[in-house]
Backbone as a printed PyTorch tensor [residue, N CA C, xyz], in Angstrom:
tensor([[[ 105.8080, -129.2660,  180.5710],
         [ 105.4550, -130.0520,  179.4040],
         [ 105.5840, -131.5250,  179.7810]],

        [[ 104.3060, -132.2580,  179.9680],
         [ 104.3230, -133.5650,  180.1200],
         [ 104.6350, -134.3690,  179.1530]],

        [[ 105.8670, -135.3010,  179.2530],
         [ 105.8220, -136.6050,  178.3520],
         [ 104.8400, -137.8730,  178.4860]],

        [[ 104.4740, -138.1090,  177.6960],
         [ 103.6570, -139.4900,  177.5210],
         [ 104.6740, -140.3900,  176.8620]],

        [[ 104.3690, -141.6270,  178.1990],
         [ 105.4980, -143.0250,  177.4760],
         [ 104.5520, -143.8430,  176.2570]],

        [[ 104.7410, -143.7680,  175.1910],
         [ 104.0710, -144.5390,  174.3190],
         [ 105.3070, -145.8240,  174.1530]],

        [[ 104.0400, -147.0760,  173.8390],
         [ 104.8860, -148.3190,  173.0920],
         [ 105.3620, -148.0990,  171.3750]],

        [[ 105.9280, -149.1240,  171.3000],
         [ 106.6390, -149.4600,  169.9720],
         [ 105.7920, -148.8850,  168.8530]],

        [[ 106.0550, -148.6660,  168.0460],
         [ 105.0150, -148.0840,  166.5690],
         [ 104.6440, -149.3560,  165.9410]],

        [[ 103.7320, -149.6010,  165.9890],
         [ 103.1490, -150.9280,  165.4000],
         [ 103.4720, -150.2160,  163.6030]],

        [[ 103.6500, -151.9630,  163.0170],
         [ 103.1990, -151.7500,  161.8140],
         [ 102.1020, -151.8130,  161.2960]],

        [[ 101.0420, -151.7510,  160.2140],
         [ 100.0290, -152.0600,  159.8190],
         [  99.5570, -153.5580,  160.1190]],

        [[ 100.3420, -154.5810,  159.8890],
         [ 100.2660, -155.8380,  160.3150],
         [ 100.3870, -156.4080,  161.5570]],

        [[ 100.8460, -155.5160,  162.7000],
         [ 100.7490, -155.9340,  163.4630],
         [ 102.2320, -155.9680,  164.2400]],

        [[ 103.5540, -156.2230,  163.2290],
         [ 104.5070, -155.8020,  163.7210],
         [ 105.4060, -155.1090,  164.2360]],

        [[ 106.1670, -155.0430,  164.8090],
         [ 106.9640, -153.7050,  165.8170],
         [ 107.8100, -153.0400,  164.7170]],

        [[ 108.2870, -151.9270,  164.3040],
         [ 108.4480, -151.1430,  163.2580],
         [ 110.0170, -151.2250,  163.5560]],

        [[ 110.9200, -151.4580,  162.6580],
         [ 112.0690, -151.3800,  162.7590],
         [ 112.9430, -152.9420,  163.3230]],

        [[ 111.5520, -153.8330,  163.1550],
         [ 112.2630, -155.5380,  164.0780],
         [ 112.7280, -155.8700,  162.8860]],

        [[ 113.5070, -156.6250,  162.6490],
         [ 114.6440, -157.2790,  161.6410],
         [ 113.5760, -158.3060,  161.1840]],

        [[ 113.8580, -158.5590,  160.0550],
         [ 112.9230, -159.8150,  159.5800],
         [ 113.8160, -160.8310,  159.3290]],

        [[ 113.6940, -162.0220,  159.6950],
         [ 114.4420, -162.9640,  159.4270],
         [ 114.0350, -163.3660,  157.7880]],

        [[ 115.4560, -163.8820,  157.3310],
         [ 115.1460, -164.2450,  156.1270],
         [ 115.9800, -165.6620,  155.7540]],

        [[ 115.5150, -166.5780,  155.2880],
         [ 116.4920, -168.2980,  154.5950],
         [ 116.7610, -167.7620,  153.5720]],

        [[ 118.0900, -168.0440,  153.1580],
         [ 118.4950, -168.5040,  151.9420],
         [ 118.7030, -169.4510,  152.0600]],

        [[ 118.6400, -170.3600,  150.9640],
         [ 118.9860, -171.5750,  150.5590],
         [ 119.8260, -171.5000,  149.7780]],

        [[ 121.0970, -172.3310,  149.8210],
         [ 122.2460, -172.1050,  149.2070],
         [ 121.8300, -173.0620,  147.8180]],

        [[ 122.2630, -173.0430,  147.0560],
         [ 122.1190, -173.5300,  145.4280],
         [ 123.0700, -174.6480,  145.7680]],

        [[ 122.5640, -175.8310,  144.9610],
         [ 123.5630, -177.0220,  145.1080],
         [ 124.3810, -176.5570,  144.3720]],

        [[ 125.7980, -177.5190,  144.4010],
         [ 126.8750, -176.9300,  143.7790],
         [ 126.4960, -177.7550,  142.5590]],

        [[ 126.8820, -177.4640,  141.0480],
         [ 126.9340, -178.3200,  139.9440],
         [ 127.8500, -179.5460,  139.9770]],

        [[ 127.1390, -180.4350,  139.5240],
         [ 127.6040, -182.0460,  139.7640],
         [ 129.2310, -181.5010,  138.7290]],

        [[ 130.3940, -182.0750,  139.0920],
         [ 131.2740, -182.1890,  138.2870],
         [ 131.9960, -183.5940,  137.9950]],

        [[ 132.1180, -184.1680,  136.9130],
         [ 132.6250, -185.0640,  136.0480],
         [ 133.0550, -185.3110,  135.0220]],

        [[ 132.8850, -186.1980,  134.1680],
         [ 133.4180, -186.5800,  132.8820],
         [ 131.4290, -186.2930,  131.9780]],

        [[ 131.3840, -185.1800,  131.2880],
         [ 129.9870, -185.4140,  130.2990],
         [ 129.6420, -185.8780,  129.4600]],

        [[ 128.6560, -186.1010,  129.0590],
         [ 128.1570, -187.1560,  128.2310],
         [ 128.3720, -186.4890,  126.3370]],

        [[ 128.6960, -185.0280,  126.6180],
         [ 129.6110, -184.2490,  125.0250],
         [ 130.7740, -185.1280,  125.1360]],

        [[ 131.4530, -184.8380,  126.7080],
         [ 133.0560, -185.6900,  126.4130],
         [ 133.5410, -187.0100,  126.2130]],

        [[ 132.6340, -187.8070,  126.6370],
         [ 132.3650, -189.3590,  126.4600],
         [ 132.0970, -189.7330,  124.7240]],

        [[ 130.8270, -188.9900,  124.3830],
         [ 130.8430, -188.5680,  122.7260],
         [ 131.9960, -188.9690,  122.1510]],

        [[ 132.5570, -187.7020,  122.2690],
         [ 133.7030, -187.5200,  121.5680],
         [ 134.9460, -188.3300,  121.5110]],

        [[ 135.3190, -188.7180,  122.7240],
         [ 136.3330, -189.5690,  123.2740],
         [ 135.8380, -191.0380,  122.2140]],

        [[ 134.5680, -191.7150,  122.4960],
         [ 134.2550, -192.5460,  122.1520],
         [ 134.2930, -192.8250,  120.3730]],

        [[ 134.1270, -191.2740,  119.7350],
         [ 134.0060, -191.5030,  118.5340],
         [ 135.5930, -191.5540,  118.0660]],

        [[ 136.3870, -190.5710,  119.1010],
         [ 137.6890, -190.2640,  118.0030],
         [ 138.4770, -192.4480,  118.5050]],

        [[ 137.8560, -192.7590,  119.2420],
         [ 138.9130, -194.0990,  119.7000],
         [ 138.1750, -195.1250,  118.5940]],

        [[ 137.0180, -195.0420,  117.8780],
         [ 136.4060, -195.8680,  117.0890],
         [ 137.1300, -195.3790,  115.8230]],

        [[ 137.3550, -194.1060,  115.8210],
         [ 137.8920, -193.6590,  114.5070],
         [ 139.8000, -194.1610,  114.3650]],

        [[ 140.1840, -193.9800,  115.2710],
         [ 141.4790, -194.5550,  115.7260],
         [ 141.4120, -196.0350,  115.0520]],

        [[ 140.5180, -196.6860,  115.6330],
         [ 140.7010, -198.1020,  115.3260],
         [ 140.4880, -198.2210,  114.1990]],

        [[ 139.6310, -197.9020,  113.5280],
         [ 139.2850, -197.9300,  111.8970],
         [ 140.2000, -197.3590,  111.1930]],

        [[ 140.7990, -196.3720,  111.6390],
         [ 142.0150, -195.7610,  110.6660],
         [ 143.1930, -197.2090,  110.6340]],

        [[ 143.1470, -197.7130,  111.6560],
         [ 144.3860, -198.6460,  112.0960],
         [ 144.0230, -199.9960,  111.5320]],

        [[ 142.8250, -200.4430,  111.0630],
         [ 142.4640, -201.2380,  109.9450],
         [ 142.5780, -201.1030,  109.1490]],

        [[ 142.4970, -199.7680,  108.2350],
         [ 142.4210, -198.8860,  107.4280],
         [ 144.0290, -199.4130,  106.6940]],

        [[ 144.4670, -198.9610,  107.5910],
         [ 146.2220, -198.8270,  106.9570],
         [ 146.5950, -200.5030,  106.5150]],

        [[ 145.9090, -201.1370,  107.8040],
         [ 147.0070, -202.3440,  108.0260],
         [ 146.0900, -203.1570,  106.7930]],

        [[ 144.7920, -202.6770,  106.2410],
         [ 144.4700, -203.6230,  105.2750],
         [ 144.8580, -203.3030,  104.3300]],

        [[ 145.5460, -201.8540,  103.5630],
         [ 145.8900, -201.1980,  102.8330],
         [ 147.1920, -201.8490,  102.5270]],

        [[ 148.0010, -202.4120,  103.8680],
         [ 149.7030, -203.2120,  103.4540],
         [ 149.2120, -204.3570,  103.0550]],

        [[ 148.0870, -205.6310,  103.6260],
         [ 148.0040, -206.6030,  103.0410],
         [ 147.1660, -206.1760,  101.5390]],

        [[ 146.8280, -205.1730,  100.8700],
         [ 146.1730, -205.6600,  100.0080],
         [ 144.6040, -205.4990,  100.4100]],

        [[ 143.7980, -204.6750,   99.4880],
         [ 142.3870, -204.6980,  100.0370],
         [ 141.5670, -204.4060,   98.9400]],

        [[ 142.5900, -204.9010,   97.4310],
         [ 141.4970, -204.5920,   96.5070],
         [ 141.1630, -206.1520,   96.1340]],

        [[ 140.7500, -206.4150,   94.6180],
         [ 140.2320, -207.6000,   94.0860],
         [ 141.4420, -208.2880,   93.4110]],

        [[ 141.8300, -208.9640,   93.6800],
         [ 142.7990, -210.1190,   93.0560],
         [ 141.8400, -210.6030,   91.7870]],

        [[ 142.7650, -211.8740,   91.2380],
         [ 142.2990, -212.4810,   90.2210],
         [ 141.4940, -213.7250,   90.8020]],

        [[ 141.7570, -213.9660,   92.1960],
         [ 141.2170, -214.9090,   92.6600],
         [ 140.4460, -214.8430,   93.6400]],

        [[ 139.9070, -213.1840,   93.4800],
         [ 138.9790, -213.0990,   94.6260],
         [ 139.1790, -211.7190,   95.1060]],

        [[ 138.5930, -211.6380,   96.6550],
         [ 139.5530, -210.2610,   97.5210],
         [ 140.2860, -210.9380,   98.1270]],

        [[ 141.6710, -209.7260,   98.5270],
         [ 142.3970, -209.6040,   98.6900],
         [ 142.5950, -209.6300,  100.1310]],

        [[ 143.5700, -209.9730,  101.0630],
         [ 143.1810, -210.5810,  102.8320],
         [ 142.9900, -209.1640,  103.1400]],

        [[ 143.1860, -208.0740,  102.8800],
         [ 142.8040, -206.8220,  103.4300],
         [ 141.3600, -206.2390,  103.0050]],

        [[ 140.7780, -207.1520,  101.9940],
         [ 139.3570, -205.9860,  101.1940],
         [ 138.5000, -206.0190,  102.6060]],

        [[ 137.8410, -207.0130,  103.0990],
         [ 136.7750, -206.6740,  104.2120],
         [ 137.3890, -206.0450,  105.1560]],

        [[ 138.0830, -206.4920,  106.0910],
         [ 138.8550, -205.5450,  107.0330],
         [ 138.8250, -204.2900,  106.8580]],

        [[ 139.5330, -203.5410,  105.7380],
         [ 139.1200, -202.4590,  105.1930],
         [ 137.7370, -201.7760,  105.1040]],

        [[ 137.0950, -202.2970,  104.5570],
         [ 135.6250, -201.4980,  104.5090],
         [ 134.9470, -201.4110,  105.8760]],

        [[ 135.3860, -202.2270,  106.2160],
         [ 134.7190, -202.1880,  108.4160],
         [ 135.1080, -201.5160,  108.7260]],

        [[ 136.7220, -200.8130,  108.5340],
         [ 137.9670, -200.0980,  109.3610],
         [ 137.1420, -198.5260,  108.6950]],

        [[ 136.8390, -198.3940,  107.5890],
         [ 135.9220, -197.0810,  106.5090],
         [ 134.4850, -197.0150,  107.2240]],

        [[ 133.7620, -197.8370,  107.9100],
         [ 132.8400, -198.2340,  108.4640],
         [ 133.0110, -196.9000,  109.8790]],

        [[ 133.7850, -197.2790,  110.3980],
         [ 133.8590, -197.4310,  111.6250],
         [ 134.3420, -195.6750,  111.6310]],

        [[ 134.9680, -195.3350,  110.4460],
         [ 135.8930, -193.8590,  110.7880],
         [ 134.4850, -193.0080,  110.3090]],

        [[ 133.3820, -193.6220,  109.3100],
         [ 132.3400, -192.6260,  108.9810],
         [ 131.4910, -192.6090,  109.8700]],

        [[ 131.0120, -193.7920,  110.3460],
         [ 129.9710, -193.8100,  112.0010],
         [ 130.6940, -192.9760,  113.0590]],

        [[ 132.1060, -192.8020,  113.3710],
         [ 132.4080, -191.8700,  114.5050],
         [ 132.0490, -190.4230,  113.6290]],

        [[ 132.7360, -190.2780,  112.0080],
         [ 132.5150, -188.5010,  111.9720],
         [ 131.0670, -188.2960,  111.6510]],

        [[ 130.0050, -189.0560,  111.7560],
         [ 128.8990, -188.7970,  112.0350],
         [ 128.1370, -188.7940,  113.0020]],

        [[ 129.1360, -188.6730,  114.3260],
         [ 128.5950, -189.0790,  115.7010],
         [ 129.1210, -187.6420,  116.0210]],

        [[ 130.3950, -187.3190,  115.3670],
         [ 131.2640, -185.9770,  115.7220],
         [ 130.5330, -184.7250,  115.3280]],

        [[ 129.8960, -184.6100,  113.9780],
         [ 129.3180, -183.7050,  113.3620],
         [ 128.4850, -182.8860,  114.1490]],

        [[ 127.4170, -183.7210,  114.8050],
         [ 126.2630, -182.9730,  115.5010],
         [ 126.4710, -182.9660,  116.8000]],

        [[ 127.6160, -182.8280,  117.5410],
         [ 128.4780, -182.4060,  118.6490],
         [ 129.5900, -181.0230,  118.1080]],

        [[ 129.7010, -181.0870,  117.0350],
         [ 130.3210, -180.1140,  116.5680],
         [ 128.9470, -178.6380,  116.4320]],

        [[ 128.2430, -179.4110,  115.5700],
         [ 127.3490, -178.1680,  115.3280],
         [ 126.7630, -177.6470,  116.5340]],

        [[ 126.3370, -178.4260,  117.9430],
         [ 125.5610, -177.7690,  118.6970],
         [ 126.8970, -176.4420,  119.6070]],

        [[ 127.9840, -177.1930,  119.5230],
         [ 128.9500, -176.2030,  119.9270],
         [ 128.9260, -175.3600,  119.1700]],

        [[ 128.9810, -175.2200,  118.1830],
         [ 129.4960, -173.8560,  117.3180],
         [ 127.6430, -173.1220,  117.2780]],

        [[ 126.5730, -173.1590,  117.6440],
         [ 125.5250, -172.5810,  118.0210],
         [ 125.5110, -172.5470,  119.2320]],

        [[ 126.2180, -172.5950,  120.1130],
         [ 125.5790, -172.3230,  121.1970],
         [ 125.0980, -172.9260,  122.0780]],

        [[ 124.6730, -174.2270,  121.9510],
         [ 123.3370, -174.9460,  122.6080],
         [ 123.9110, -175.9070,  123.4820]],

        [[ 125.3530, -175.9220,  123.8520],
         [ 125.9010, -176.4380,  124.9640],
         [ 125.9740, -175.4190,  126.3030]],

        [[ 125.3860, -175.5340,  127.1970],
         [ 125.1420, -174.3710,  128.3110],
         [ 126.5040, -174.3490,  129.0650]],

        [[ 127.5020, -175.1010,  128.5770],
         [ 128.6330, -175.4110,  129.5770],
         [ 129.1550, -176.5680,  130.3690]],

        [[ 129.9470, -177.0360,  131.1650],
         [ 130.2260, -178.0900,  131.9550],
         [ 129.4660, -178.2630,  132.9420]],

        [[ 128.4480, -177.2000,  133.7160],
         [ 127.6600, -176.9400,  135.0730],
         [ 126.5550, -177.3610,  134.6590]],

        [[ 126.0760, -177.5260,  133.3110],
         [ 124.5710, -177.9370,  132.5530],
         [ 124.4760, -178.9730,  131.8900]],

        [[ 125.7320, -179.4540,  131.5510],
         [ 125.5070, -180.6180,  130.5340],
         [ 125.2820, -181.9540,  131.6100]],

        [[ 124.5360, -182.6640,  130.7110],
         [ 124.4210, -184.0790,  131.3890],
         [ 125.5760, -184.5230,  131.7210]],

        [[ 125.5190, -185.2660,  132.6280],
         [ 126.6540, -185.8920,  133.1700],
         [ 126.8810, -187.6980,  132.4210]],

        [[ 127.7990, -187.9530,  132.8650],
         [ 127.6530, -189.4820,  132.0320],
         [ 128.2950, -190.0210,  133.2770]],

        [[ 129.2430, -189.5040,  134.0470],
         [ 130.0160, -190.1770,  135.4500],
         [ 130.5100, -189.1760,  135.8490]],

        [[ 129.8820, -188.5650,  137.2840],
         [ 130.5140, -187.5600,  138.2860],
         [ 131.7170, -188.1470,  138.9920]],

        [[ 132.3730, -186.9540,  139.3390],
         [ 133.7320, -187.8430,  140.2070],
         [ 133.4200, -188.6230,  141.6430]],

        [[ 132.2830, -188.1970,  142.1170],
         [ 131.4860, -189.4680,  143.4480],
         [ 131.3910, -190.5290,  142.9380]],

        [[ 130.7410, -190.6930,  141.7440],
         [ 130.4520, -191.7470,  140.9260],
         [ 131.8280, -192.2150,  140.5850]],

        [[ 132.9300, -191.5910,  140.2440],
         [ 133.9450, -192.8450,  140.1040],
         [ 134.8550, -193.0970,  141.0220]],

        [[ 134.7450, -192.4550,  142.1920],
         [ 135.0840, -192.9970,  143.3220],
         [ 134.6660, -194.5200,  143.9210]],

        [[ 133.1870, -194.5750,  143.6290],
         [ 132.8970, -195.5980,  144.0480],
         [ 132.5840, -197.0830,  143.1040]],

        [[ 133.0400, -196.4010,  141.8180],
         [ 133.5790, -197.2030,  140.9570],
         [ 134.9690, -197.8640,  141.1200]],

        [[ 135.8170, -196.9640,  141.7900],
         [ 137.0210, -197.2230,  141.6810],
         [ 137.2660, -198.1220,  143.0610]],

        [[ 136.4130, -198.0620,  144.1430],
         [ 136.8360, -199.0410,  145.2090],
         [ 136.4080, -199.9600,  144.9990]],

        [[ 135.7220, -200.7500,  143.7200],
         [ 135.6610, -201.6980,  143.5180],
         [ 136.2010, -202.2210,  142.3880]],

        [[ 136.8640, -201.1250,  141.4560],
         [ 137.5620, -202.1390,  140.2090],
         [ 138.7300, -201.8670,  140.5260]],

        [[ 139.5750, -201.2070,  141.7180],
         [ 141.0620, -201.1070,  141.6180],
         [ 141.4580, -202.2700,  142.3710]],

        [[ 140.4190, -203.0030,  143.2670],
         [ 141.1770, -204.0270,  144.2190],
         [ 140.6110, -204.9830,  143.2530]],

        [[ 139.7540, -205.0750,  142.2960],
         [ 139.3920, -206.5360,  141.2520],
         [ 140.5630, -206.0450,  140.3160]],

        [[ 141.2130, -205.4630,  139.9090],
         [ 142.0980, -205.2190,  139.1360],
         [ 143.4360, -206.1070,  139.6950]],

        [[ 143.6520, -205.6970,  140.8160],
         [ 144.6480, -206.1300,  141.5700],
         [ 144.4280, -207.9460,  142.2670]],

        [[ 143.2960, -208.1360,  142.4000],
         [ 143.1270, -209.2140,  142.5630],
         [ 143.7480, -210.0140,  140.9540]],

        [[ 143.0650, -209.7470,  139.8480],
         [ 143.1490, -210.4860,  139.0200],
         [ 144.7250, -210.5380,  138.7050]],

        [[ 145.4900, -209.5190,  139.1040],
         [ 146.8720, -209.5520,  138.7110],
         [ 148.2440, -210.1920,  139.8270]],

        [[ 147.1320, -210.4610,  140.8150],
         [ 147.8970, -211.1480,  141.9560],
         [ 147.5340, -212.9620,  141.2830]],

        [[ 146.4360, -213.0040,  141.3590],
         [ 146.2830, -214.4830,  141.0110],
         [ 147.4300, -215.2620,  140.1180]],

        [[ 148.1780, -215.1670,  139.2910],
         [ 149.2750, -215.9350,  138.5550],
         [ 150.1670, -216.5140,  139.8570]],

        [[ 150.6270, -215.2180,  140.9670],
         [ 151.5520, -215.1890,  141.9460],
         [ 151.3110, -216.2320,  143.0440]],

        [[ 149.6080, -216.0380,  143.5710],
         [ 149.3530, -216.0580,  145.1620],
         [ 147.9870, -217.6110,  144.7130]],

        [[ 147.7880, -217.7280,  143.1530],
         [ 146.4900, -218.9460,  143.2500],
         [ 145.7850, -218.0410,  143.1590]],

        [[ 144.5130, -218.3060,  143.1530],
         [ 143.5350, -217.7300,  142.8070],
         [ 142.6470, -217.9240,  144.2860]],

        [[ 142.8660, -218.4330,  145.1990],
         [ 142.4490, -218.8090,  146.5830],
         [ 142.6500, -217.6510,  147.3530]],

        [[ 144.0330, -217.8690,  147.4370],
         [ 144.2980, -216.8350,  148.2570],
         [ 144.1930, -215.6950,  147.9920]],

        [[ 144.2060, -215.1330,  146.9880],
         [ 143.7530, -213.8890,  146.3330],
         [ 141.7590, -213.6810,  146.6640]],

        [[ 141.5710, -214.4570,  146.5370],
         [ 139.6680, -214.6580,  146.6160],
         [ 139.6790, -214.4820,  148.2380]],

        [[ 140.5040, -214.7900,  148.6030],
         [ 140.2750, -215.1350,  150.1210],
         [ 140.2400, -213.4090,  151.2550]],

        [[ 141.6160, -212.9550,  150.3760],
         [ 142.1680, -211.6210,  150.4910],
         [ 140.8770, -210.1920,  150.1450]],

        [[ 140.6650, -210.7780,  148.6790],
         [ 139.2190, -209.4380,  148.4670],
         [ 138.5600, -209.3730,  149.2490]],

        [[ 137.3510, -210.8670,  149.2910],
         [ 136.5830, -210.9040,  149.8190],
         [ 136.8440, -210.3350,  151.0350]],

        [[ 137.7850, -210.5260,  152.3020],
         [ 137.9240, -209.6480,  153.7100],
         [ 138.3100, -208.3950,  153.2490]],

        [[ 138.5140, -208.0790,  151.8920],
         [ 138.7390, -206.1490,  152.0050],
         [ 137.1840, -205.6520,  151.6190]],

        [[ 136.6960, -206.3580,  150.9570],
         [ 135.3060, -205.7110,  150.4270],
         [ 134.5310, -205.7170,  152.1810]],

        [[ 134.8360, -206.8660,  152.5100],
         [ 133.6160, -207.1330,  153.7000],
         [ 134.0080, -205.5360,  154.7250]],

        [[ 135.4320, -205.5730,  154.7020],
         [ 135.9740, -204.3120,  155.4970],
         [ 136.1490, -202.9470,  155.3670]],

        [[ 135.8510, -202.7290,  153.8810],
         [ 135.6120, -201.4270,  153.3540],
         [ 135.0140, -200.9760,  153.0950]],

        [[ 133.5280, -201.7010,  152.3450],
         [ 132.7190, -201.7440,  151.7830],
         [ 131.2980, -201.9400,  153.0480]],

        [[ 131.5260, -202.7390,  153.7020],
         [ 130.5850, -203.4620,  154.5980],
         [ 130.7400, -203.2400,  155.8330]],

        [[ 132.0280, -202.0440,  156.0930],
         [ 132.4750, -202.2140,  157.4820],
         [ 132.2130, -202.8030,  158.2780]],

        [[ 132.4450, -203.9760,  157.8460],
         [ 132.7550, -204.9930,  159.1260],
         [ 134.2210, -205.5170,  159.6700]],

        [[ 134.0240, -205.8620,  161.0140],
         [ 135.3740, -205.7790,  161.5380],
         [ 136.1720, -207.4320,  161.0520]],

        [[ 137.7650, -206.9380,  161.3090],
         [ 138.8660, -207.9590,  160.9290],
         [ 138.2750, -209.2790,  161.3200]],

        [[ 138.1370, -209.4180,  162.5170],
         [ 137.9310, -210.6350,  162.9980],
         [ 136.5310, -211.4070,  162.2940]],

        [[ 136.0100, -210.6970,  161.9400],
         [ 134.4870, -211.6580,  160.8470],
         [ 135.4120, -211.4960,  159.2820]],

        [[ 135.9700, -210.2160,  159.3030],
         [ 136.5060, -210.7430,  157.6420],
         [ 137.2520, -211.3590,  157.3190]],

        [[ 137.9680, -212.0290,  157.9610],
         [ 138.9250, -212.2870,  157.5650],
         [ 138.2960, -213.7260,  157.9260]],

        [[ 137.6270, -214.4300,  159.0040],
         [ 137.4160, -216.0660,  158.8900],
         [ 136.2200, -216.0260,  157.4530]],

        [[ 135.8460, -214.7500,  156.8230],
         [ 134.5610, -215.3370,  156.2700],
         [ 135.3140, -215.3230,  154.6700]],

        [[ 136.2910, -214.5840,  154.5150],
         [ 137.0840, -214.5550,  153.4110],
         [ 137.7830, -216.3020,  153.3500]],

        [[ 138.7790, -216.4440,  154.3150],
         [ 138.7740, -217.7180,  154.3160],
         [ 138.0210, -218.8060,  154.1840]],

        [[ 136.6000, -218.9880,  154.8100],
         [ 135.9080, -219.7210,  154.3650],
         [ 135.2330, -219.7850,  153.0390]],

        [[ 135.2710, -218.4990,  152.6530],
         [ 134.7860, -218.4860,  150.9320],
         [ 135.9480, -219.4370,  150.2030]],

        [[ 137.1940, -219.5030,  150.3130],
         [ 138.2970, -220.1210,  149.6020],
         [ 138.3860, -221.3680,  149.6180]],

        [[ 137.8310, -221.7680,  151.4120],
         [ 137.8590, -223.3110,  151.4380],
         [ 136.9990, -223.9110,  150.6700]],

        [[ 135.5890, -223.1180,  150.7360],
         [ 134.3220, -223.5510,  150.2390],
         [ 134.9430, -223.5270,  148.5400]],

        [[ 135.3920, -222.8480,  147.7500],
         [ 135.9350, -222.9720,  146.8120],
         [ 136.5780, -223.8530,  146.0160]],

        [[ 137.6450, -223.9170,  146.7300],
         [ 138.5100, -225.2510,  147.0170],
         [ 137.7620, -226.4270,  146.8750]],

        [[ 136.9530, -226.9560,  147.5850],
         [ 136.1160, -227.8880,  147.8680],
         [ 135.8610, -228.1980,  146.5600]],

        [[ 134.3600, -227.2660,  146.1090],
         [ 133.7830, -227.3740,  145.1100],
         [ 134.3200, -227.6790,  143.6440]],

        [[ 135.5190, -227.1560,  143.3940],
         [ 136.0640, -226.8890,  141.9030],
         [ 136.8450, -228.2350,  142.2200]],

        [[ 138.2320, -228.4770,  143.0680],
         [ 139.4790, -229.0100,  142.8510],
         [ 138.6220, -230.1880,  143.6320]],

        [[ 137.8460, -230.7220,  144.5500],
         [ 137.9890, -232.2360,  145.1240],
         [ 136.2590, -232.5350,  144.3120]],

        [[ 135.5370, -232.0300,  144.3740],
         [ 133.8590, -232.3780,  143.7170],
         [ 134.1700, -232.4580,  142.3880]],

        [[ 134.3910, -231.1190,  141.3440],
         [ 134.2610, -231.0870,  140.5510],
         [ 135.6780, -231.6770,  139.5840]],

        [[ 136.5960, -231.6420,  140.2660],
         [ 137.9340, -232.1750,  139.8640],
         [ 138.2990, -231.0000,  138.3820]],

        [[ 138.0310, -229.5080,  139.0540],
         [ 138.6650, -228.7210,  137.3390],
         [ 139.6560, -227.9730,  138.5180]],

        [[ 140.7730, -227.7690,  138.0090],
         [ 141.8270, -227.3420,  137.8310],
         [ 142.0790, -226.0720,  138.3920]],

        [[ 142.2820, -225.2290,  139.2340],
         [ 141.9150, -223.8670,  138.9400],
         [ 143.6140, -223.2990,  139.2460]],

        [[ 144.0690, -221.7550,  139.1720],
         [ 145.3080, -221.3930,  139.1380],
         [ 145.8160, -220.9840,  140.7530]],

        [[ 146.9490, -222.3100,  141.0220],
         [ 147.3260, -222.4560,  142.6520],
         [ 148.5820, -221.6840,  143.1580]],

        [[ 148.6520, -221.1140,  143.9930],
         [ 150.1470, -220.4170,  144.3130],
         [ 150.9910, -221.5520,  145.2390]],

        [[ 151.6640, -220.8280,  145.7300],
         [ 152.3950, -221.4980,  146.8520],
         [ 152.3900, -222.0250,  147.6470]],

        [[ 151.0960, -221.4660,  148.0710],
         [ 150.6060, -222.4300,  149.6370],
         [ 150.0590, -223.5940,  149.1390]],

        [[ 148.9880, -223.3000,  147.6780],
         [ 148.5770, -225.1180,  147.8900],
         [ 149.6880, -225.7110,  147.5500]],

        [[ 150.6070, -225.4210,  146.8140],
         [ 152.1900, -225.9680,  146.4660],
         [ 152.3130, -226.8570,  147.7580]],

        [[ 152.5630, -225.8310,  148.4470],
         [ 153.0050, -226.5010,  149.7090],
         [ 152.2640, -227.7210,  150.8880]],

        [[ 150.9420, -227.3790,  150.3580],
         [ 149.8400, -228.2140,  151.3950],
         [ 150.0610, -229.5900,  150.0300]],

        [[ 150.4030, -229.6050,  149.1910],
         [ 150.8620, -230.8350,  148.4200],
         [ 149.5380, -230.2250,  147.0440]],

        [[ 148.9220, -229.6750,  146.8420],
         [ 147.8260, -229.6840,  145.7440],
         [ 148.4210, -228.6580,  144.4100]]])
């Protein structure tokens, strides 16, 4: 009994019967996560309502009806502070209703208002202006200007010490210049100009 060597079993198309087919998946981006634009809502209405309640009261101790000689130092205050608590529970209402139907898909669907990337790179720029502005009483306002400017150029701009730091300085001199010897205004000095006599 003779064998015959036959090839591969073709498929109809042309392919070898039993070859693996390659296949992509594409992985699904992950859902943006942050602070949403429901939670911002809300936050925003109950801190408007806060404040209006807190008018509310404090026009209520001075007095907020009609005197004999008029209103009373609390009447307007008051009605702004009533203002302010009905514009938030009418901002609240139809954030309430779409929750209680349904029509919020969740935290993975809702609009975003600021992802946490997004306040990352919010935050490398308002935590060192934060800190700048709270150094200035201490250090002048020079040297503090002098200081950002070489962290932004170096964090932000990666550029190296040796350019940030003469170009930070020269922003201060140039500063200096302009305000305290041209313009002759005043600005808030620490120690060192103390010391350089200014």
């Amino acid at each position: 009994m003779s064998m015959h060597s036959q090839g591969p079993v073709r498929a109809p198309d042309g392919a070898a019967a039993g070859a693996a087919t390659a296949e992509i998946f594409v992985a699904e981006a992950a859902p943006a996560r942050g602070v949403t634009m429901r939670t911002m809502e809300i936050a925003t209405s109950l801190a408007f309502a806060f404040a209006g309640a807190i008018a509310i009261w404090d026009s209520a101790r001075l007095g907020a009806g009609w005197g004999a000689d008029g209103p009373q130092s609390g009447y307007f205050p008051f009605w702004i502070g009533l203002l302010l608590v009905l514009a938030s529970a009418a901002n609240l209402v139809p954030v309430a209703r779409a929750a209680q139907r349904g029509e919020d898909a969740g935290a993975a669907a809702a609009p975003m208002f600021l992802t946490w990337e997004q306040a990352k790179t919010v935050a490398t720029v308002f935590i060192p202006t934060a800190i700048y502005v709270a150094a200035i009483p201490f250090t002048g306002i020079y040297v503090a200007s002098a200081v950002l400017v070489a962290w932004f150029m170096v964090r932000l701009g990666s550029f190296p010490l040796l350019r940030a730091i003469p170009a930070g300085v020269a922003t201060a001199l140039i500063t200096f210049v302009v305000f305290e010897i041209w313009f002759l205004v005043a600005l808030p000095k620490g120690p060192l100009e103390e010391f350089l006599g200014y």
